[in-house]
Biopython code that builds the backbone (N, CA, C, O; Angstrom):
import numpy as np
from Bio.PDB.StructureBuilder import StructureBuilder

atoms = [
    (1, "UNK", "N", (-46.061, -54.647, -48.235)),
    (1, "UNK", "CA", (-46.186, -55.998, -48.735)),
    (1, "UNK", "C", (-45.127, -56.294, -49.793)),
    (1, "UNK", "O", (-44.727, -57.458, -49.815)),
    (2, "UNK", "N", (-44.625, -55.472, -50.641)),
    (2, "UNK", "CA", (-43.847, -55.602, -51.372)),
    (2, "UNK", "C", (-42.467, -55.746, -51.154)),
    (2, "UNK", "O", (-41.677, -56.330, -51.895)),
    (3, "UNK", "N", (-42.160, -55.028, -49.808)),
    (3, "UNK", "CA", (-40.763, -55.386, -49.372)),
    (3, "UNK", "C", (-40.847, -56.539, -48.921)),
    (3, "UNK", "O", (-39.780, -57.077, -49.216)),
    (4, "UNK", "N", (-41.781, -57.582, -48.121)),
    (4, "UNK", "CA", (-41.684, -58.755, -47.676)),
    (4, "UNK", "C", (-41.145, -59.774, -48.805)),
    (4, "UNK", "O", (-40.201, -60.559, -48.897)),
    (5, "UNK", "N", (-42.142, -59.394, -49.554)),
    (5, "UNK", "CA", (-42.423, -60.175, -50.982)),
    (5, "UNK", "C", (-40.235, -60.180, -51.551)),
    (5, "UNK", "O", (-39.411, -61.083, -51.703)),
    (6, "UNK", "N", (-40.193, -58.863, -51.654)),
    (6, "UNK", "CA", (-38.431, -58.871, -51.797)),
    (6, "UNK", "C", (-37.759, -59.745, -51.203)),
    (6, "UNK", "O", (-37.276, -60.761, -51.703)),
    (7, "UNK", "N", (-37.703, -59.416, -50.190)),
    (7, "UNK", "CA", (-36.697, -60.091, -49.080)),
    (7, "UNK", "C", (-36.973, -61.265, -49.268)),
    (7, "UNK", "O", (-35.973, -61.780, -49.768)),
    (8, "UNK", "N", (-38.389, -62.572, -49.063)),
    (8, "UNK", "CA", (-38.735, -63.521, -50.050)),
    (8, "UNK", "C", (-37.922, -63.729, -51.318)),
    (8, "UNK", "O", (-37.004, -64.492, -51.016)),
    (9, "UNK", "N", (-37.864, -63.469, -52.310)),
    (9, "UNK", "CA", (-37.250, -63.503, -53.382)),
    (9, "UNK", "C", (-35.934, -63.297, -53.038)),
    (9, "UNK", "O", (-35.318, -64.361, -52.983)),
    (10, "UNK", "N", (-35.154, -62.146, -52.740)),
    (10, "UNK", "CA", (-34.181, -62.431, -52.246)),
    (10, "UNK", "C", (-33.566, -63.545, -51.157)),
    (10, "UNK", "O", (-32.344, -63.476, -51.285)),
    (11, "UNK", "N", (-33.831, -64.332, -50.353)),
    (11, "UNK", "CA", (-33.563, -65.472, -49.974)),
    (11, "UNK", "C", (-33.639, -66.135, -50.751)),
    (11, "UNK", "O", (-32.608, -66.148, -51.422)),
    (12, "UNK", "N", (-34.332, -66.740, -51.064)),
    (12, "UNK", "CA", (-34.512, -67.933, -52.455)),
    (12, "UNK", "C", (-33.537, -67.702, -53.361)),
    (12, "UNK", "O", (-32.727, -68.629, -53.392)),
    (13, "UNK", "N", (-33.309, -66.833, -54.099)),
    (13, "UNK", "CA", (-32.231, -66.373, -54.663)),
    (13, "UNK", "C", (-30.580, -66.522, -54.168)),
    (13, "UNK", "O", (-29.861, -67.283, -54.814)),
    (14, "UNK", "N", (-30.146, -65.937, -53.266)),
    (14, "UNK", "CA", (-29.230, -66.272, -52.331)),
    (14, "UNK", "C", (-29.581, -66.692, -51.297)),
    (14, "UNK", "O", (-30.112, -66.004, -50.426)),
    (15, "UNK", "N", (-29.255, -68.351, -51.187)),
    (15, "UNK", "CA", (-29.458, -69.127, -49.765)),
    (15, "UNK", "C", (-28.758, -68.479, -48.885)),
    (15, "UNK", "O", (-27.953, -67.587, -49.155)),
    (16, "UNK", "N", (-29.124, -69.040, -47.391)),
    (16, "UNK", "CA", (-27.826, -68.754, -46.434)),
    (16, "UNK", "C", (-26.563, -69.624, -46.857)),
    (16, "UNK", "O", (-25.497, -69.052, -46.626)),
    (17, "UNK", "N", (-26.466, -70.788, -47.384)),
    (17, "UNK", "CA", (-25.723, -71.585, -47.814)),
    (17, "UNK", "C", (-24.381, -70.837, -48.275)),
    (17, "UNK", "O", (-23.253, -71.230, -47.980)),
    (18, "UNK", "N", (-24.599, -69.978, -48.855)),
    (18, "UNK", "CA", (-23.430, -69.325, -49.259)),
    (18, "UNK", "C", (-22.401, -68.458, -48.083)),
    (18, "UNK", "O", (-21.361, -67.843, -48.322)),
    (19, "UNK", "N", (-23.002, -68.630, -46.942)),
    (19, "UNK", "CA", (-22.527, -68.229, -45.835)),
    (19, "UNK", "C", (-21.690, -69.488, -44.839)),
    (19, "UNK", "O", (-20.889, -69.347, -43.916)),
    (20, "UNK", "N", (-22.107, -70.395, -45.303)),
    (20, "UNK", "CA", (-21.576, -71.585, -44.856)),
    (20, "UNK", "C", (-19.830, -71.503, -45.386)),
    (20, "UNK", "O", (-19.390, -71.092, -46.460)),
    (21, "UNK", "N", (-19.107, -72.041, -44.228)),
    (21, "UNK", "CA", (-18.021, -72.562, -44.573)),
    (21, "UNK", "C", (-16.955, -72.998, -45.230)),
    (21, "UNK", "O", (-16.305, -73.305, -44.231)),
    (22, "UNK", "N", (-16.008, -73.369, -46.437)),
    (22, "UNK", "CA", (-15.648, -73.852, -47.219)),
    (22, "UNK", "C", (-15.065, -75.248, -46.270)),
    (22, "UNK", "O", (-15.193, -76.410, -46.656)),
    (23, "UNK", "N", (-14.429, -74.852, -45.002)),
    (23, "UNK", "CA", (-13.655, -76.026, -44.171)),
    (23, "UNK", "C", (-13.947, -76.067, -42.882)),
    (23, "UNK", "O", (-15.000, -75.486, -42.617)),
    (24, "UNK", "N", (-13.433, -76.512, -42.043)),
    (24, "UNK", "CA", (-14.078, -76.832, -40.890)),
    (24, "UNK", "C", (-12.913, -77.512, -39.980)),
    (24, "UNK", "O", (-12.471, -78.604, -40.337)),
    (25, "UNK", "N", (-12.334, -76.786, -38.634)),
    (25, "UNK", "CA", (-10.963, -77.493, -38.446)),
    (25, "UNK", "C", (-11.332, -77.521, -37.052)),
    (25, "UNK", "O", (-12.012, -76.600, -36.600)),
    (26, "UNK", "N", (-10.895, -78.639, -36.198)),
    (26, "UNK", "CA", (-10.920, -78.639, -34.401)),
    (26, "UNK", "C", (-9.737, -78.256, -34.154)),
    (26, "UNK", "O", (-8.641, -78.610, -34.588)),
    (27, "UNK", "N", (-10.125, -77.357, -33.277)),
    (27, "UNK", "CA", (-9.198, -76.745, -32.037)),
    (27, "UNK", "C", (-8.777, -77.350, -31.061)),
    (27, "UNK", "O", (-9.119, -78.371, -31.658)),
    (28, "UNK", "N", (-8.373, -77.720, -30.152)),
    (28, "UNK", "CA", (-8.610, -78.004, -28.429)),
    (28, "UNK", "C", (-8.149, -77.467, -27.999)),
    (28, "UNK", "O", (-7.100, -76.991, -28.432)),
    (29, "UNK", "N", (-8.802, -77.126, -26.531)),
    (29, "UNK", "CA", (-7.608, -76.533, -25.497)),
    (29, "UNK", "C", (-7.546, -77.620, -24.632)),
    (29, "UNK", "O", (-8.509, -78.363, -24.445)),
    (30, "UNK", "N", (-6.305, -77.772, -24.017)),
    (30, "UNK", "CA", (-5.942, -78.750, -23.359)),
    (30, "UNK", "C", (-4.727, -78.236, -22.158)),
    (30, "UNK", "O", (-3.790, -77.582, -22.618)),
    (31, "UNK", "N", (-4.728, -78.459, -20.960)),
    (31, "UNK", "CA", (-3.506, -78.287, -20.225)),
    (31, "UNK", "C", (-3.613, -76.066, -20.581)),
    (31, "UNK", "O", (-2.564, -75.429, -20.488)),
    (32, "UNK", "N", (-4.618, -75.508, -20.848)),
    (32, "UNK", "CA", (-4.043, -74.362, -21.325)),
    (32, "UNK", "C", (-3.579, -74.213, -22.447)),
    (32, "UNK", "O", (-3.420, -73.047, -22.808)),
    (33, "UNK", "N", (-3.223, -75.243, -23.330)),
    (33, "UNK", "CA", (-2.435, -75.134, -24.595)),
    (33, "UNK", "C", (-3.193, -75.054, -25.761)),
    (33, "UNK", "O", (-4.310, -75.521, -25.537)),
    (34, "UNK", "N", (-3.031, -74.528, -27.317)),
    (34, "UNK", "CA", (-3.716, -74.918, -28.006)),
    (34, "UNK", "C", (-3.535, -76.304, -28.737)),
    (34, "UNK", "O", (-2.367, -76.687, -28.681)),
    (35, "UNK", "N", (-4.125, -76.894, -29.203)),
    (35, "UNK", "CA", (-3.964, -78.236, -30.539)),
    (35, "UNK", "C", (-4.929, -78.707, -31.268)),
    (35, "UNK", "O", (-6.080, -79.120, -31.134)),
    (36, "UNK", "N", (-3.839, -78.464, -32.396)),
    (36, "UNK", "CA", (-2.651, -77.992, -32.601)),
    (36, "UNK", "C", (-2.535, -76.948, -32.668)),
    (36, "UNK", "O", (-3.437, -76.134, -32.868)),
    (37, "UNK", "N", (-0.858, -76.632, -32.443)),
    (37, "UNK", "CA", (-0.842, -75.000, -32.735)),
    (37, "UNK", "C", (-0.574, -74.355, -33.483)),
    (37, "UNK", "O", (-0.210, -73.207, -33.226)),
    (38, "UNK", "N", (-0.656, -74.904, -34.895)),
    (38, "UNK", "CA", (-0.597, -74.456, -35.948)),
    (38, "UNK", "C", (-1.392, -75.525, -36.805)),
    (38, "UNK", "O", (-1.383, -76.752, -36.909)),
    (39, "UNK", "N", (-2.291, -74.151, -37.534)),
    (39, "UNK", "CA", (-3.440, -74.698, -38.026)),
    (39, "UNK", "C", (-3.473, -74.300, -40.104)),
    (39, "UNK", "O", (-3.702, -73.174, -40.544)),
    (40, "UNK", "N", (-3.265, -75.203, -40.753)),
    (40, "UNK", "CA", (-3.186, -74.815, -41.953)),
    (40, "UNK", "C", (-4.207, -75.233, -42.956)),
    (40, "UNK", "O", (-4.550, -76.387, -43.208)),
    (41, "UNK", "N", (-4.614, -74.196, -43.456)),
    (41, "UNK", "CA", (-5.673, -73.885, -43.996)),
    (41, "UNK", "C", (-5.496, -73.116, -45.584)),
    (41, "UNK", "O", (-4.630, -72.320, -45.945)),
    (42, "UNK", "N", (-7.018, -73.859, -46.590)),
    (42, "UNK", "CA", (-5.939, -73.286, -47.835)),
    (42, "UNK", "C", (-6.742, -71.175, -47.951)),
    (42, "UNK", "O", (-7.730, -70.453, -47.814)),
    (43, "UNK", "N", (-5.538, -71.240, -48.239)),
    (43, "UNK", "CA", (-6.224, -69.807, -48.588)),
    (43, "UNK", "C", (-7.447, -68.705, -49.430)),
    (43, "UNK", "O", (-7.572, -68.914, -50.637)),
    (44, "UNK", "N", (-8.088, -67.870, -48.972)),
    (44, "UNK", "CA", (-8.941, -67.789, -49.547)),
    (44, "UNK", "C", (-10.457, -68.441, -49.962)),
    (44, "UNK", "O", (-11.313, -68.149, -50.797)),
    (45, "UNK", "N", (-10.316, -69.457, -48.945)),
    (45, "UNK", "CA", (-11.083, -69.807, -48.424)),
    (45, "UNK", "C", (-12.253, -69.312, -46.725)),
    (45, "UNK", "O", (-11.615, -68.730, -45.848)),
    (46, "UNK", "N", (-13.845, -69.584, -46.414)),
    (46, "UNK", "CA", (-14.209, -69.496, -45.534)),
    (46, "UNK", "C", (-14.025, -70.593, -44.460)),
    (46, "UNK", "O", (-14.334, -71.784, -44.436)),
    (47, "UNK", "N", (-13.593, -70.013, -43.839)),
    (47, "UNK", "CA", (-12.722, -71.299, -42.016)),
    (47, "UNK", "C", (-14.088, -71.341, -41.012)),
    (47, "UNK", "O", (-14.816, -70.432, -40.614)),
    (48, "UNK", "N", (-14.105, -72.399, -40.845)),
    (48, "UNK", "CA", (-15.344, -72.315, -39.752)),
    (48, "UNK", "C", (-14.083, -73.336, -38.597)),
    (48, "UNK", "O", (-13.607, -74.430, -38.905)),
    (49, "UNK", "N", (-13.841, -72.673, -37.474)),
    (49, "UNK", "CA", (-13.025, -73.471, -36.171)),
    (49, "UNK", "C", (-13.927, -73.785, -35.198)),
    (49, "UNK", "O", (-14.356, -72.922, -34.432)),
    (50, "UNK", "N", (-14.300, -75.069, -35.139)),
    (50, "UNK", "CA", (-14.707, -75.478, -34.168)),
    (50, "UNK", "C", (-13.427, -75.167, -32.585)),
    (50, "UNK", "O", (-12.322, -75.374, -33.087)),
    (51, "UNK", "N", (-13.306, -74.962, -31.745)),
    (51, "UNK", "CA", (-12.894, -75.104, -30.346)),
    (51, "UNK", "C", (-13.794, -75.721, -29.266)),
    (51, "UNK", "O", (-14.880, -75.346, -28.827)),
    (52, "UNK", "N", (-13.049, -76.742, -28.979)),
    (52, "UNK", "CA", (-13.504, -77.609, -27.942)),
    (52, "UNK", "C", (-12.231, -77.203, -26.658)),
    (52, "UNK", "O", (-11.050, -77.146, -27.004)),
    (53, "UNK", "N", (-12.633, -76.946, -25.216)),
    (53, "UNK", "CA", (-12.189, -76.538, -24.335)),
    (53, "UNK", "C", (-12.223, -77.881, -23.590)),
    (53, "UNK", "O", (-13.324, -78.432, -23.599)),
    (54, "UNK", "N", (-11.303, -78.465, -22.995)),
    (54, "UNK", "CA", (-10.982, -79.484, -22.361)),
    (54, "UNK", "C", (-10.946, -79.580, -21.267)),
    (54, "UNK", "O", (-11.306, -80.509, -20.545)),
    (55, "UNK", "N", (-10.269, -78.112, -20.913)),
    (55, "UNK", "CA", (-9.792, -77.786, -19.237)),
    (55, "UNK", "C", (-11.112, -76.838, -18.611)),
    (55, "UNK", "O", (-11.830, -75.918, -19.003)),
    (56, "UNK", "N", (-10.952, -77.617, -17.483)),
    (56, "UNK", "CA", (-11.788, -76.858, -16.731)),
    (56, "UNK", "C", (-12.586, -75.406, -16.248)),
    (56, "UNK", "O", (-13.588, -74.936, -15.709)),
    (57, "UNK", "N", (-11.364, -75.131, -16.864)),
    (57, "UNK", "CA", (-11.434, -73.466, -16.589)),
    (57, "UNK", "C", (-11.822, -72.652, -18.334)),
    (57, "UNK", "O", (-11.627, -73.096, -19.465)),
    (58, "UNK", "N", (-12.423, -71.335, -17.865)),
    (58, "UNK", "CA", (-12.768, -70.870, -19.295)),
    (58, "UNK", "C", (-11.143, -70.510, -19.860)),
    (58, "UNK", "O", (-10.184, -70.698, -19.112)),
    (59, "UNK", "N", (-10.996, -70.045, -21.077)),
    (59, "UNK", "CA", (-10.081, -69.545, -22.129)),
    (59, "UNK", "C", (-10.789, -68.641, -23.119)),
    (59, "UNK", "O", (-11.939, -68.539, -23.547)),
    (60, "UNK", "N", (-9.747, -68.091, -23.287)),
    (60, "UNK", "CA", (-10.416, -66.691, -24.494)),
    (60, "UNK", "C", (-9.485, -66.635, -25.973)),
    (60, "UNK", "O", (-8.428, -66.055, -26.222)),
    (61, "UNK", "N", (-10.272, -67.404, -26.725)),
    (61, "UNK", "CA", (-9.365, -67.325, -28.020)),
    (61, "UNK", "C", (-9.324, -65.894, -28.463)),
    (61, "UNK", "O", (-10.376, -65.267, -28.590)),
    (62, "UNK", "N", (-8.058, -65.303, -28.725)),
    (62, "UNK", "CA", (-8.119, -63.913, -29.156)),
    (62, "UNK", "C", (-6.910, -63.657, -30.436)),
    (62, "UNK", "O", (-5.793, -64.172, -30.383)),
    (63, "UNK", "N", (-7.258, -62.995, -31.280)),
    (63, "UNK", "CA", (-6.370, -62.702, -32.546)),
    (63, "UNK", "C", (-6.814, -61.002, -33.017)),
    (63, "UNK", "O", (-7.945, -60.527, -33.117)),
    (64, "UNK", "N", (-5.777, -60.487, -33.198)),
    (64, "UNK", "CA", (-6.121, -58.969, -33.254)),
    (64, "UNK", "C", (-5.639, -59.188, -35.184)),
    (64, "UNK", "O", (-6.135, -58.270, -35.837)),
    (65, "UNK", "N", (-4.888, -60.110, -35.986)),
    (65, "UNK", "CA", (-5.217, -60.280, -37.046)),
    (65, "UNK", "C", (-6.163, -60.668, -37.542)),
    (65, "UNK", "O", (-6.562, -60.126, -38.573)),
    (66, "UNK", "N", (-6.713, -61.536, -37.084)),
    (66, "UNK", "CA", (-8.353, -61.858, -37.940)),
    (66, "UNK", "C", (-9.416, -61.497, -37.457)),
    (66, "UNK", "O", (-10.479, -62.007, -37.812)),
    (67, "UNK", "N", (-9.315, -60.232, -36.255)),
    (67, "UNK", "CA", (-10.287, -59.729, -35.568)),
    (67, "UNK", "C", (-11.239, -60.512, -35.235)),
    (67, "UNK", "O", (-12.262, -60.609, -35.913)),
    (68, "UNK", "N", (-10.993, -61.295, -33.951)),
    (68, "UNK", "CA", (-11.841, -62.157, -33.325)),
    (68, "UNK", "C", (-11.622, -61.949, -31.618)),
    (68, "UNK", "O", (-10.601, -61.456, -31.137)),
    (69, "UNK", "N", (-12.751, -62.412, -30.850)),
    (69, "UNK", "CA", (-12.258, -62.471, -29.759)),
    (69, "UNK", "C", (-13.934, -63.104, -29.147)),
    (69, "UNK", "O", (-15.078, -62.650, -29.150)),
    (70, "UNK", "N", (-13.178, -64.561, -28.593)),
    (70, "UNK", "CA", (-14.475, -65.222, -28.067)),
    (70, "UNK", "C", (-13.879, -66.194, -26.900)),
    (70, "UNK", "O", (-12.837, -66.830, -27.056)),
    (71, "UNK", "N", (-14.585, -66.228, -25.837)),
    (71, "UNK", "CA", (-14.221, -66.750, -24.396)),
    (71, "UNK", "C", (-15.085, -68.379, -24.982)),
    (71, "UNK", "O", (-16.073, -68.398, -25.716)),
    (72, "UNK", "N", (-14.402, -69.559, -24.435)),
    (72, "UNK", "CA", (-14.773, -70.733, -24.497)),
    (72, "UNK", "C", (-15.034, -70.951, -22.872)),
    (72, "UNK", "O", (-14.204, -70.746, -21.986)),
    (73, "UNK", "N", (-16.265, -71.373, -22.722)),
    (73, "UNK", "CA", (-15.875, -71.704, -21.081)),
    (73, "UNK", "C", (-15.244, -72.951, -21.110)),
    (73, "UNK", "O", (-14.939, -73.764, -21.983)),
    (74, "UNK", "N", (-15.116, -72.840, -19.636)),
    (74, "UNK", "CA", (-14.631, -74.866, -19.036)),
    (74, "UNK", "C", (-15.434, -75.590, -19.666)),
    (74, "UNK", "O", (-16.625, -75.355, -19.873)),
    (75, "UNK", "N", (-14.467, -77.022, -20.188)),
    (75, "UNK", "CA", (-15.425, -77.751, -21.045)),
    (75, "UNK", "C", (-16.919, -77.748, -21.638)),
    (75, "UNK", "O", (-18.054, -78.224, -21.660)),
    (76, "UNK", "N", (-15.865, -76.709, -22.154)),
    (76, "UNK", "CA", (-17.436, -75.953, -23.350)),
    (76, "UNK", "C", (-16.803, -76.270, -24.337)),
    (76, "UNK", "O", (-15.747, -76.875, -24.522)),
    (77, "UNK", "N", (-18.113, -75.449, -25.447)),
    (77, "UNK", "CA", (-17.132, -75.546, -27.001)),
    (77, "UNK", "C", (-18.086, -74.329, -27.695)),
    (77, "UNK", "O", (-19.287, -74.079, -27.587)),
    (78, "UNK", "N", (-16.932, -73.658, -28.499)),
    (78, "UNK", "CA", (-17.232, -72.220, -29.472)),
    (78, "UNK", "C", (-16.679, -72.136, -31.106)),
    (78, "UNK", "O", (-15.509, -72.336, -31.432)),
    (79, "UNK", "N", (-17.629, -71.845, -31.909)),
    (79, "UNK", "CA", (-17.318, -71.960, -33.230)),
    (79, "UNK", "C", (-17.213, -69.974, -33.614)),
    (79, "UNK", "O", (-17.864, -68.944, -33.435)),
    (80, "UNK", "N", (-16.088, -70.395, -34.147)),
    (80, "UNK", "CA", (-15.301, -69.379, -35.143)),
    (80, "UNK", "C", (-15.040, -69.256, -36.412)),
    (80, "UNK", "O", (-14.235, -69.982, -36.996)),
    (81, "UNK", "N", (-15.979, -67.926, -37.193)),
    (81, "UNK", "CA", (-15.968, -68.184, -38.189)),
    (81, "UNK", "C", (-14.814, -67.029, -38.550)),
    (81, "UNK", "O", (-14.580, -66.104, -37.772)),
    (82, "UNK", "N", (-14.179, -67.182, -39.723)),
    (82, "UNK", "CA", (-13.008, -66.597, -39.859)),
    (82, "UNK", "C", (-13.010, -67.011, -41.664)),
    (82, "UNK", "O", (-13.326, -68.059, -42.226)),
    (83, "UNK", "N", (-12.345, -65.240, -42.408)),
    (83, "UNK", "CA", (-11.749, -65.900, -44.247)),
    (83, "UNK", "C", (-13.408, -65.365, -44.543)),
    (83, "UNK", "O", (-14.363, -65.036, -43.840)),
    (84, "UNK", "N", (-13.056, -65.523, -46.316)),
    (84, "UNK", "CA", (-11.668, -65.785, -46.628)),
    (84, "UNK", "C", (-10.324, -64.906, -46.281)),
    (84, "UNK", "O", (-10.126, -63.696, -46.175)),
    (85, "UNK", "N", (-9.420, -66.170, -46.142)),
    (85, "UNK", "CA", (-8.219, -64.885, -45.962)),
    (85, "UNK", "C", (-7.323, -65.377, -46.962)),
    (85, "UNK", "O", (-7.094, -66.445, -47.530)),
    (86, "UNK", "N", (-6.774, -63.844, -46.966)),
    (86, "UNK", "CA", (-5.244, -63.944, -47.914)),
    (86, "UNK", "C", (-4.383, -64.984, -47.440)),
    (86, "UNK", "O", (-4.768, -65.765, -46.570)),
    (87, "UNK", "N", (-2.953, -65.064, -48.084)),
    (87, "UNK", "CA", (-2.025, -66.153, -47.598)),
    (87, "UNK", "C", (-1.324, -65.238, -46.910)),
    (87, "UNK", "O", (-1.157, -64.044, -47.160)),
    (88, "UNK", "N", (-0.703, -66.271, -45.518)),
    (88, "UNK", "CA", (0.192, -65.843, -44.604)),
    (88, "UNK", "C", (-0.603, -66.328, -42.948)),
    (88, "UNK", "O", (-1.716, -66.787, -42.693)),
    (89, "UNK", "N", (0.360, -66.029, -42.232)),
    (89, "UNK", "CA", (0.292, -65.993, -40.880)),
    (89, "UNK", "C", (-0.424, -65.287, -39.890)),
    (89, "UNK", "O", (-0.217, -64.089, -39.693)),
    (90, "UNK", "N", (-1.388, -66.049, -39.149)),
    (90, "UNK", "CA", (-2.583, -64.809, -38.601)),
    (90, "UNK", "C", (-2.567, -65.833, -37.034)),
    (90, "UNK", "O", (-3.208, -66.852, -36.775)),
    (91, "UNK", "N", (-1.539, -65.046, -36.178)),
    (91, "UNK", "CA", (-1.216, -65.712, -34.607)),
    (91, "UNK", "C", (-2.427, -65.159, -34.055)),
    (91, "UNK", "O", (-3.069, -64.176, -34.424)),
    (92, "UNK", "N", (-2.726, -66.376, -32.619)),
    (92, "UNK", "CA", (-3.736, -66.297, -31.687)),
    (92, "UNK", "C", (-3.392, -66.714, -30.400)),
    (92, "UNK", "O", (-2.543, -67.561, -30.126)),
    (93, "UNK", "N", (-3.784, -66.359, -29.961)),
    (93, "UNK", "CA", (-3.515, -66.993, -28.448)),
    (93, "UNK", "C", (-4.353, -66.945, -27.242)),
    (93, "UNK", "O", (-5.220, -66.074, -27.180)),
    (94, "UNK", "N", (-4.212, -67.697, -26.370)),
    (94, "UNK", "CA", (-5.406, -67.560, -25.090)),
    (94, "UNK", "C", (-5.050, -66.665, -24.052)),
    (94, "UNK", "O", (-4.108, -67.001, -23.334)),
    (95, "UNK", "N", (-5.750, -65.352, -23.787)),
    (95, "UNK", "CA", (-5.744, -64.248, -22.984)),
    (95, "UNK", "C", (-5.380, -64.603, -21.833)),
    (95, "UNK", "O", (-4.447, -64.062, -21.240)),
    (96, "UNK", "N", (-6.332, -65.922, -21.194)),
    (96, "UNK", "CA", (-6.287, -66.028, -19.879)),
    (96, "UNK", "C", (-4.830, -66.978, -19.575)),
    (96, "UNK", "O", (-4.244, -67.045, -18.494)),
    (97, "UNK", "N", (-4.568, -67.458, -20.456)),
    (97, "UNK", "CA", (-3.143, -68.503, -20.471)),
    (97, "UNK", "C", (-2.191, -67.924, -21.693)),
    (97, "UNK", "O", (-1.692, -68.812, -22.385)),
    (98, "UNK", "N", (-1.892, -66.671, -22.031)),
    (98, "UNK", "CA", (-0.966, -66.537, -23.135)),
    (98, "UNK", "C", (0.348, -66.847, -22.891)),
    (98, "UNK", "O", (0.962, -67.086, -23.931)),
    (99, "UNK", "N", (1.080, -66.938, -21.755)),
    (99, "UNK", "CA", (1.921, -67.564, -21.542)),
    (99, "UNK", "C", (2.647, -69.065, -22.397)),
    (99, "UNK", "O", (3.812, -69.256, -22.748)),
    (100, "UNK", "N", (1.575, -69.848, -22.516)),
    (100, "UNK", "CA", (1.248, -71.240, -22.597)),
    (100, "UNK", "C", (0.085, -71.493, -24.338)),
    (100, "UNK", "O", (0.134, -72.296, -25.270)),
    (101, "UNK", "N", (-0.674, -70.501, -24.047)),
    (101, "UNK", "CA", (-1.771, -71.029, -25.265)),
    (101, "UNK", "C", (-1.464, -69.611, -26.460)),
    (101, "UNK", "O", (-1.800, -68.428, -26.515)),
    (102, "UNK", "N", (-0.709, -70.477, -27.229)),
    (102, "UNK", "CA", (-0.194, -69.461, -28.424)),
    (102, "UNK", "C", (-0.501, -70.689, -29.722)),
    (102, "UNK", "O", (-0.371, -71.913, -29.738)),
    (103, "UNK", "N", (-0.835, -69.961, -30.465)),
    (103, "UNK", "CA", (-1.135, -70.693, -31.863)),
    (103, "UNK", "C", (-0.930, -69.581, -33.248)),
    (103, "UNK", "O", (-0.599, -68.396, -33.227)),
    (104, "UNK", "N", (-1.307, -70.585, -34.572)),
    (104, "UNK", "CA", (-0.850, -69.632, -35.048)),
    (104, "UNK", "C", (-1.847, -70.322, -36.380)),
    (104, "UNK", "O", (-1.878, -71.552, -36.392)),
    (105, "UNK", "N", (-2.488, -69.737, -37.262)),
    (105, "UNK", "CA", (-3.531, -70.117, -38.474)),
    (105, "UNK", "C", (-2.886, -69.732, -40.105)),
    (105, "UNK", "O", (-3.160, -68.825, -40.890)),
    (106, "UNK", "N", (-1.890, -70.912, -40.173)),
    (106, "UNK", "CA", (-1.163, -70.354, -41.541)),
    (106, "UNK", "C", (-2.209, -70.631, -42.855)),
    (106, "UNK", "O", (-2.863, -71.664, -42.714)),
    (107, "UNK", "N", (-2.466, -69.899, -44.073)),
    (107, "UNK", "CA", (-3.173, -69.422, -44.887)),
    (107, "UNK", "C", (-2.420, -69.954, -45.930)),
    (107, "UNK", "O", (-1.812, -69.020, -46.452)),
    (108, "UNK", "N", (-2.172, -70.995, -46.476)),
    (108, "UNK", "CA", (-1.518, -71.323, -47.945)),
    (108, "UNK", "C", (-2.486, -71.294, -49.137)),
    (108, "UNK", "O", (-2.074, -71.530, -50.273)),
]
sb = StructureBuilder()
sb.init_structure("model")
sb.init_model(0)
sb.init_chain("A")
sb.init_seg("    ")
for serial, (resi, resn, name, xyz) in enumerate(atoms, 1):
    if name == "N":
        sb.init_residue(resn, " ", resi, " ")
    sb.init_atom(name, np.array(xyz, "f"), 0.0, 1.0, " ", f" {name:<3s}", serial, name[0])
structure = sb.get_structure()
C-alpha cells in the first residue's frame, strides 16, 4: 500500500507535463520527398515532429543521429519525439525513398 501511495505522490509531484514538448514542427512527405527539408529548431530544446505522409505508399523516417526509426504508412501520420539536443546538424532520410527523401534537423 505504501508503494501505491508513492507513486501517487510522485505523479502529483512531477506531472507528465514535463514530458511534453517545448515545440512542435510538421513534416510532410510528399512526391517521396521531405517538407521541408530542413527543419530548424532552437536548441536544447524537446522537438515533438508531427509527420504527415501524403503519398500513398508507406515511408520510413530514419536518422541514426537522433536514434529514431518509425515507418509512416500511406496517408497516415506519426509523431516523433526527439531533444533536447545539442546544436548542430542531425540528417534523416526516408529508407524506402532515400534517393529522393533526405532532410536534415538543424539545432541552433
Amino acid at each position: 500500500m505504501n508503494t501505491i501511495r508513492n507513486v501517487v505522490l510522485f505523479a502529483m509531484l512531477f506531472p507528465a507535463v514535463s514530458l511534453a514538448a517545448d515545440e512542435e514542427i510538421l513534416l510532410t512527405i510528399r512526391n517521396h520527398s521531405f517538407e521541408p527539408a530542413v527543419l530548424r529548431v532552437k536548441a536544447n530544446t524537446k522537438i515533438k515532429i508531427v509527420v504527415q505522409n501524403q503519398d500513398a505508399t508507406a515511408e520510413e523516417f530514419e536518422s541514426h543521429e537522433l536514434n529514431r526509426e518509425k515507418v509512416i504508412p500511406g496517408n497516415g501520420k506519426a509523431v516523433i519525439f526527439v531533444g533536447p539536443l545539442r546544436p548542430g546538424n542531425y540528417p534523416f532520410y526516408g529508407e524506402f525513398h532515400a534517393d529522393t527523401a533526405r532532410g536534415q534537423l538543424v539545432a541552433e
